[in-house]
SELUM-362266 format. One record per residue: residue number from 1; residue in three letters; y, z, x of N, C-alpha, C in turn. Coordinates in steps of 0.05 Angstrom, whole numbers. Each point is the difference from the previous one (the first is absolute). Layout:
N
> NUM,ala,Y,Z,X,Y,Z,X,Y,Z,X .
...
***
This chain:
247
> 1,unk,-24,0,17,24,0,-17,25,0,17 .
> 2,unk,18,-14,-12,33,3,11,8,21,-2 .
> 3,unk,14,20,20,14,26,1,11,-1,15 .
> 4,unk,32,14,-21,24,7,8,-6,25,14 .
> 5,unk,11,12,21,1,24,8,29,13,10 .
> 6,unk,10,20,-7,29,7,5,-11,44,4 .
> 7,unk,23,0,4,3,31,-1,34,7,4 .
> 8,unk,5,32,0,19,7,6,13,10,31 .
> 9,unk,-31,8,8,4,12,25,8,-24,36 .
> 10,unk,-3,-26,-14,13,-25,21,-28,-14,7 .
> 11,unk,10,-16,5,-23,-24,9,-13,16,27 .
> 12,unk,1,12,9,-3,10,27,-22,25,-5 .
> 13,unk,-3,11,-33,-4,23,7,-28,2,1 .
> 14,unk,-15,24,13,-33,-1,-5,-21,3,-30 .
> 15,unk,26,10,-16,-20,-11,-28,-5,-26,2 .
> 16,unk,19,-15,-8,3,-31,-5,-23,-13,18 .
> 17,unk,1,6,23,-28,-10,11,-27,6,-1 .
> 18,unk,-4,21,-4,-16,19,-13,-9,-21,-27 .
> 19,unk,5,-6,-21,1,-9,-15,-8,-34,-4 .
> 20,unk,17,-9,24,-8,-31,8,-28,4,7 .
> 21,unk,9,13,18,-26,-1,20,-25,-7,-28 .
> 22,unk,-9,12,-13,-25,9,-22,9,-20,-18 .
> 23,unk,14,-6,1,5,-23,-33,-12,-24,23 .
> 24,unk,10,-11,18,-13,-20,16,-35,10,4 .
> 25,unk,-7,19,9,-17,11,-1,-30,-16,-26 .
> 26,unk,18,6,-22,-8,-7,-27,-3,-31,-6 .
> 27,unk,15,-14,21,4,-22,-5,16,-18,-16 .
> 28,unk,28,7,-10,12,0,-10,28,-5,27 .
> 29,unk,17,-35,-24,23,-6,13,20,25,11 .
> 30,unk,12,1,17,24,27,-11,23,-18,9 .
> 31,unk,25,10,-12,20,-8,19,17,27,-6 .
> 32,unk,9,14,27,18,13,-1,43,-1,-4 .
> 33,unk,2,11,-11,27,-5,-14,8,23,3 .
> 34,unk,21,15,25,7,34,0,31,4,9 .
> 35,unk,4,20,-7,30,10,13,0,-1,23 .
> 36,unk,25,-11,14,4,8,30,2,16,15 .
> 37,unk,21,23,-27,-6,34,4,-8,12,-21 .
> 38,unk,-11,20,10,-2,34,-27,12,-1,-19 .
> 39,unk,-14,-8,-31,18,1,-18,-6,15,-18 .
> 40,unk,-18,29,5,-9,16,-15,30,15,-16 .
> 41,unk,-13,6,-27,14,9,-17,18,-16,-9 .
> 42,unk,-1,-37,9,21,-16,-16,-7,-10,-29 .
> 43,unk,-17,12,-17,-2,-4,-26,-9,-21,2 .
> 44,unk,13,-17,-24,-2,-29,-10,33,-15,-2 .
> 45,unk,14,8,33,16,-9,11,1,-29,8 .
> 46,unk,16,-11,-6,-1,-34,8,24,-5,18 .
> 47,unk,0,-21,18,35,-6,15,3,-29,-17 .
> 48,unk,35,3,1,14,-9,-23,22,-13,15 .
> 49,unk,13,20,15,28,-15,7,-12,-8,43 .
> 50,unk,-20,-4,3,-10,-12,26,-16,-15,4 .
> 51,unk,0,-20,20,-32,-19,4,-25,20,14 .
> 52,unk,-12,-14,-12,-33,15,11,-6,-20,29 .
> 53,unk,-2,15,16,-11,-14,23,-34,10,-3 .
> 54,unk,-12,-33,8,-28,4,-9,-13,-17,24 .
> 55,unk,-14,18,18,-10,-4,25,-27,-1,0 .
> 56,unk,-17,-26,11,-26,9,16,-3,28,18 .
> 57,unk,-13,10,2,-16,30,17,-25,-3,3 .
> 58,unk,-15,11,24,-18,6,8,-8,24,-3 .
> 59,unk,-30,5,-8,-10,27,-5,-26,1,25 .
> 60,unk,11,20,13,-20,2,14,-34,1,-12 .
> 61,unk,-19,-16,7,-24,8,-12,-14,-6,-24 .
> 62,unk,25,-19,-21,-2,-17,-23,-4,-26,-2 .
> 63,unk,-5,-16,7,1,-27,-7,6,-3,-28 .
> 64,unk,25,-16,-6,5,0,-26,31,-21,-8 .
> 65,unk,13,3,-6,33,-11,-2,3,25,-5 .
> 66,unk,30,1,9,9,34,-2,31,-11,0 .
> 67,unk,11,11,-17,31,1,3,23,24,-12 .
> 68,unk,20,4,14,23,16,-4,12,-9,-10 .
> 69,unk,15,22,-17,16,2,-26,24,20,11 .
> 70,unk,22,-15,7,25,24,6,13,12,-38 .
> 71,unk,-29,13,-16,15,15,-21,-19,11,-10 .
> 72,unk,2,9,-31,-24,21,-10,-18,-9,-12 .
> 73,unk,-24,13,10,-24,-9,-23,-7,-24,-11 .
> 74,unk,22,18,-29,3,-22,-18,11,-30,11 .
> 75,unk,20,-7,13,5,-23,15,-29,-8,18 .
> 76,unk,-18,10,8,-19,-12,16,-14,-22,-20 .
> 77,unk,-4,10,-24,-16,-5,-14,13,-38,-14 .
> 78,unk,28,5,0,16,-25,-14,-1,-17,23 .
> 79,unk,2,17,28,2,-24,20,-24,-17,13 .
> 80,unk,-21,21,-8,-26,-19,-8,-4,-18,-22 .
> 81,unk,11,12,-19,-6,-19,-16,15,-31,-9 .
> 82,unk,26,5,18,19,-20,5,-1,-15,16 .
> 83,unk,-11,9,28,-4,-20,19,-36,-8,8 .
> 84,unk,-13,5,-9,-28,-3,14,-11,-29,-29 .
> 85,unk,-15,-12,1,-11,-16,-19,-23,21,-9 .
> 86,unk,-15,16,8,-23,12,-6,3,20,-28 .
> 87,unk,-23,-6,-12,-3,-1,-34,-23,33,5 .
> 88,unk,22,26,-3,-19,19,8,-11,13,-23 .
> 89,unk,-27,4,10,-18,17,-25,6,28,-15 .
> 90,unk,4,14,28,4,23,-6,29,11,26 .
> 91,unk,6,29,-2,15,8,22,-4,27,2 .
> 92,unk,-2,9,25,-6,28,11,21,10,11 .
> 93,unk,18,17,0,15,16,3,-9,25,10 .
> 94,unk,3,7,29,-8,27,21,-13,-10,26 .
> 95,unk,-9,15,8,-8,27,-6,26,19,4 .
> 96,unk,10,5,-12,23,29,-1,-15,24,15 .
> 97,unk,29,3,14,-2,31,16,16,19,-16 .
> 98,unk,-26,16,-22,7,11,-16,-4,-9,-23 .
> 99,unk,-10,29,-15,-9,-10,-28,27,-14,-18 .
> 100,unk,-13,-11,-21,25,-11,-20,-19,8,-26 .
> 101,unk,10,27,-6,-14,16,-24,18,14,-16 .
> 102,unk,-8,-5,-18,23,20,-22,15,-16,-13 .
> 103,unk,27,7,-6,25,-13,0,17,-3,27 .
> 104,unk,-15,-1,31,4,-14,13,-1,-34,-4 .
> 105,unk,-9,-9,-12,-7,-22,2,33,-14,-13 .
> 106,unk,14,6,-12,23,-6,3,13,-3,13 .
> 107,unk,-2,11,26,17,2,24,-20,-19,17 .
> 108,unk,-16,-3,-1,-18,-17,7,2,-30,11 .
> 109,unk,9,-4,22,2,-36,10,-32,-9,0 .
> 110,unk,-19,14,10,-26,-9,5,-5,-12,-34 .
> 111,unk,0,15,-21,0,5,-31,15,-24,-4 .
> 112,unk,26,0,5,11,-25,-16,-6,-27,14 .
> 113,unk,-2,-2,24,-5,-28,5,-23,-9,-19 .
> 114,unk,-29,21,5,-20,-19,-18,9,-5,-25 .
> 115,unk,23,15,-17,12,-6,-19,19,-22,-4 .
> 116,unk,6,-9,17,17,-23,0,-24,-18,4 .
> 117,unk,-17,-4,12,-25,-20,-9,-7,-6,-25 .
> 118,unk,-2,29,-14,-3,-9,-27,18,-10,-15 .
> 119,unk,28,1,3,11,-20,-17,6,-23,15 .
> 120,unk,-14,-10,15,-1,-29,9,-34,-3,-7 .
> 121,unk,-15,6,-17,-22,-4,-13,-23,14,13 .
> 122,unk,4,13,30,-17,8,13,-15,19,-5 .
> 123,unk,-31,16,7,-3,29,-13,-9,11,34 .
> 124,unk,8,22,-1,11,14,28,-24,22,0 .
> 125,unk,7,6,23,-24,33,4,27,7,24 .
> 126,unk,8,26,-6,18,14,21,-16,23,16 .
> 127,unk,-2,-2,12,-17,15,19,12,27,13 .
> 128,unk,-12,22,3,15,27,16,-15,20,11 .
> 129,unk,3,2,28,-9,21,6,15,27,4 .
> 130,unk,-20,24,4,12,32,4,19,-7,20 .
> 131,unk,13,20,5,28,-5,24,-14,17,17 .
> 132,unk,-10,-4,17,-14,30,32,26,-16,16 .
> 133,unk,8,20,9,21,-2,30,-19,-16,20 .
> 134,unk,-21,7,12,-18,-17,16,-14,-15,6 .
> 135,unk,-17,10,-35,-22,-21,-7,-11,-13,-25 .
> 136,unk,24,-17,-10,-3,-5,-32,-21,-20,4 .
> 137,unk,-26,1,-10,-16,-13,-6,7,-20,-20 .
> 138,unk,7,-30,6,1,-27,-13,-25,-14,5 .
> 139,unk,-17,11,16,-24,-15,-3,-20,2,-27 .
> 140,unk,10,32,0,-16,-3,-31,7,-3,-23 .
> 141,unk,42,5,4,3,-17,-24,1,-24,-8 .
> 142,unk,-8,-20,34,-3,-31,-12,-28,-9,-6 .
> 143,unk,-11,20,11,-29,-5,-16,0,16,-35 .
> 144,unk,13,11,-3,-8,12,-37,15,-19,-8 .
> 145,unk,28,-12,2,16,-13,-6,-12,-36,-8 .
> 146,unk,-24,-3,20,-12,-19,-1,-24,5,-23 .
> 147,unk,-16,21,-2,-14,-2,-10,-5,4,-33 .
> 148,unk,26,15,-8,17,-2,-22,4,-26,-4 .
> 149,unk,16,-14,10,-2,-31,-4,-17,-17,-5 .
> 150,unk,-24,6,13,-22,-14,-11,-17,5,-18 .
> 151,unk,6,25,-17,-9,10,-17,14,-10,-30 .
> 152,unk,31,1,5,9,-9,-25,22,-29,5 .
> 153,unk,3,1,19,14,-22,-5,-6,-31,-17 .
> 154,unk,-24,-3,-10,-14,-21,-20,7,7,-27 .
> 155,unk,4,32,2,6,9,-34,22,2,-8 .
> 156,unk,29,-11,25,25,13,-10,10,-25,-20 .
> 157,unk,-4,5,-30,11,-23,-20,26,0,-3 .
> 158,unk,25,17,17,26,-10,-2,3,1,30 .
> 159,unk,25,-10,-10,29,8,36,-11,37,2 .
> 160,unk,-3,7,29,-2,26,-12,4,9,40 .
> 161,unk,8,24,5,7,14,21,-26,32,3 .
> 162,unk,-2,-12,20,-28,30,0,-3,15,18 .
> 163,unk,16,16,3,13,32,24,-31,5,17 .
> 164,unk,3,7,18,-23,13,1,6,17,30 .
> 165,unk,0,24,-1,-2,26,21,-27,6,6 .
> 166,unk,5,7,30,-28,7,8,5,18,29 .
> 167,unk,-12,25,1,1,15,12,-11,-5,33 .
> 168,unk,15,14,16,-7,-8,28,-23,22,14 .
> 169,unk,-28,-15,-8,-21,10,12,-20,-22,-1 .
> 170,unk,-17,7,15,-24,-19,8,-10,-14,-33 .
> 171,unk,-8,-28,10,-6,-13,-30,-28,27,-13 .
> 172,unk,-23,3,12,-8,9,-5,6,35,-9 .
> 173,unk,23,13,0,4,22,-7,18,-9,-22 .
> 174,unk,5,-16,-18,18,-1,-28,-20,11,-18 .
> 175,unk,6,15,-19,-14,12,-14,-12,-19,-26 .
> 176,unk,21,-27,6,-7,-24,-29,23,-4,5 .
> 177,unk,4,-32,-23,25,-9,-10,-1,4,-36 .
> 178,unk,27,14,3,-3,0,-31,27,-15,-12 .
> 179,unk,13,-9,-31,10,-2,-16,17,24,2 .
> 180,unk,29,-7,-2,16,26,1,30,-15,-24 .
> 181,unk,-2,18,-9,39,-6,-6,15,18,14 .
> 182,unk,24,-14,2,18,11,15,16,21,-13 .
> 183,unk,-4,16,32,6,30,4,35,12,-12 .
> 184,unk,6,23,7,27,0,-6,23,-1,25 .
> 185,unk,24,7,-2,15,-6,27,3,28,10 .
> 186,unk,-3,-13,29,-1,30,23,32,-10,9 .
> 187,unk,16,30,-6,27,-9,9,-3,-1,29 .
> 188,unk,17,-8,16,4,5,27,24,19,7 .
> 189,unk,3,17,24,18,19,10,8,-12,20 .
> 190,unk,25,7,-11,27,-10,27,9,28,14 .
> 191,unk,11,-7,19,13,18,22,28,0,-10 .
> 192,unk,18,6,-8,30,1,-7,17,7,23 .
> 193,unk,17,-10,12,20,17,22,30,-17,-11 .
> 194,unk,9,30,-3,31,-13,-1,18,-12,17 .
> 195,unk,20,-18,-6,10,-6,21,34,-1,-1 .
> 196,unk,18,-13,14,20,1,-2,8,-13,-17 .
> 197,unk,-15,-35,-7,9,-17,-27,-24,4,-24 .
> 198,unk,-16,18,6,-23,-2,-25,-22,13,10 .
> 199,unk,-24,-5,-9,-23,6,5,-21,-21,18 .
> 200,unk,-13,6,25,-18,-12,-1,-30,8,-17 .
> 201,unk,-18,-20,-14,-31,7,-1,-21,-7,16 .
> 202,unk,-22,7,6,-20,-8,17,-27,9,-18 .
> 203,unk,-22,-21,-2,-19,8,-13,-17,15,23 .
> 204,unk,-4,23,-10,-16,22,17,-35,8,-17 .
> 205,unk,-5,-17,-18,-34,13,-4,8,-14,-37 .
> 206,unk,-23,9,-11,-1,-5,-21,-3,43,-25 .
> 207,unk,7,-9,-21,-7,29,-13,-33,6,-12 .
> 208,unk,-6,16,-3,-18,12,-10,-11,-5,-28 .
> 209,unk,-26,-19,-10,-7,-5,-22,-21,7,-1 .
> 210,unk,-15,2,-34,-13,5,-4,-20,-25,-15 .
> 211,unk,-15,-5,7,-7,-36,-8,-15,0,-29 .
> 212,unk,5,-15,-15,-9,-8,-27,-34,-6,11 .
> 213,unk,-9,8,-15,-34,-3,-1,-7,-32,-3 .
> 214,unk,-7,-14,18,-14,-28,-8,18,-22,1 .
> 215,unk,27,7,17,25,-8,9,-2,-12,26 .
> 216,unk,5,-23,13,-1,-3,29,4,20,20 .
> 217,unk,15,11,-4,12,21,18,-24,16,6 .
> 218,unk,-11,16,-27,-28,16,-3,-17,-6,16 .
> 219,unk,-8,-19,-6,-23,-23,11,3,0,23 .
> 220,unk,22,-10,15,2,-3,28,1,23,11 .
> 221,unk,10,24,-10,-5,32,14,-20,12,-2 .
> 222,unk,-33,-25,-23,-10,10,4,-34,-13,20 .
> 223,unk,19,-20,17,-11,-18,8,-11,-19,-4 .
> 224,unk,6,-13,-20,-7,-24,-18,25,-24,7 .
> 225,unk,-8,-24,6,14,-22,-3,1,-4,-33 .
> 226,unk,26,-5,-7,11,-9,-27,6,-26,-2 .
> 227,unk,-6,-21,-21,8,-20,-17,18,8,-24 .
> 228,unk,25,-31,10,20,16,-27,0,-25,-11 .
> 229,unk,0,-15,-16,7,-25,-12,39,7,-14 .
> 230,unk,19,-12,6,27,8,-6,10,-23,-4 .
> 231,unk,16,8,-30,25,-18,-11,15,-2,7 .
> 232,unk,27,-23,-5,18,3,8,25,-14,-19 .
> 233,unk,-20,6,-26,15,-4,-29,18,22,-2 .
> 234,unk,27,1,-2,15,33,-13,10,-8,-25 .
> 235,unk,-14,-23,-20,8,6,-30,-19,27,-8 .
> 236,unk,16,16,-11,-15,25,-24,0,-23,-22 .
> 237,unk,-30,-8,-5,1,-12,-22,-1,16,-28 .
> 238,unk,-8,23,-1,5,18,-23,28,3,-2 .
> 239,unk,13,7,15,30,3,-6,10,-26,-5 .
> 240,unk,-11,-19,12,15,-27,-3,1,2,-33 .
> 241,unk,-25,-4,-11,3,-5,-24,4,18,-27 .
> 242,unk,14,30,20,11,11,-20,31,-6,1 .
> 243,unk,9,-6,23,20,-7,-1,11,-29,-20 .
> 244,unk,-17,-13,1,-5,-26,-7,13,5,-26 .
> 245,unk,-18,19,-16,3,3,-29,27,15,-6 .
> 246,unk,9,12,12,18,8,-4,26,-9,0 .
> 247,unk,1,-22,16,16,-32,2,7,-15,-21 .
***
């Protein structure tokens, strides 16, 4: 199959190869499509008022086409799909350093690029691993990430985006992959220091939750890789059509 591949963490980073690496593996086209830099936490950010410079790159260790995207994500995904002729099947988004669970996934560049696939007709799998300072295991989340794929990707009957977290330990120590909906939001804690014109903030850790039962979050604390299948409809159609009537 034809595959798009992008992430947030840059064309450079060791998910993203991580990830080639095993989709070639599988046998399967890839072409890589990535930021030039780190664009974690740029949402479903697009550039508007600049040109995209869009470069061939070399990946060490890939054989593949590989190119840079001077913007976010979401732009990887248009500038593939603008300049290449290739008619892609599917698109993989990660491996992310760091989960995209919860209502993280809003803040999410890894999350929205495969979502900008889908509204160019594409159906995506966004990929994520645990965050370890030393040793985030992407080998095993491009192997669950893969094998999820081959499990449902024949049954997905719409456009559809399919999260999937997976904890950084040996393939063989995941306890399973399960079905999760998404968790609730873990605020994050800032450092505050005053200053002479205002305040600086610095994100210093995240707060203290307590995880919904059968929630990604759960699941993943309780060593389980999670599948999320996620919309990215925001009509309330019940309200729509009470509003409707009321019109």
């Amino acid at each position: 199959m034809n595959i798009l591949l992008t992430n947030d963490d840059g064309y450079f980073a060791p998910g993203i190869k991580e990830l080639a690496r095993q989709l070639i593996a599988e046998g399967h086209n890839i072409t890589i499509v990535a930021p030039t830099q780190e664009n974690s936490g740029k949402s479903h950010s697009i550039t508007l008022r600049e040109e995209l410079i869009v470069s061939p790159v070399t990946i060490d260790g890939i054989d593949t086409m590989c190119y840079s995207v001077s913007g976010t994500p979401a732009d990887c995904v248009r500038a593939a799909l603008n300049i290449l002729d290739t008619k892609f099947d599917f698109c993989f988004s990660g491996c992310n350093f760091g989960y995209n669970a919860g209502m993280d996934i809003l803040y999410s560049g890894t999350v929205s690029a495969a979502i900008e696939a889908n509204v160019f007709g594409i159906n995506s799998f966004a990929v994520s691993a645990e965050f370890l300072r030393e040793n985030t295991n992407y080998e095993t989340a491009a192997k669950v990430a893969i094998e999820v794929f081959n499990k449902v990707h024949k049954s997905l009957d719409k456009i559809q985006v399919i999260n999937i977290n997976v904890p950084s330990v040996e393939y063989s120590k995941l306890k399973g992959i399960k079905a999760a909906k998404i968790g609730g939001n873990v605020m994050d804690k800032y450092t505050k220091v005053q200053t002479e014109s205002g305040y600086t903030l610095s994100l210093s850790g995240r707060n203290e939750y307590n995880y919904l039962e059968n929630t990604d979050r759960y699941l993943l604390s309780e060593g389980y890789a999670t599948v999320t299948p996620l919309l990215y409809n925001f009509t309330d159609i019940e309200l729509l059509k009470n509003i409707s009537e009321k019109l």
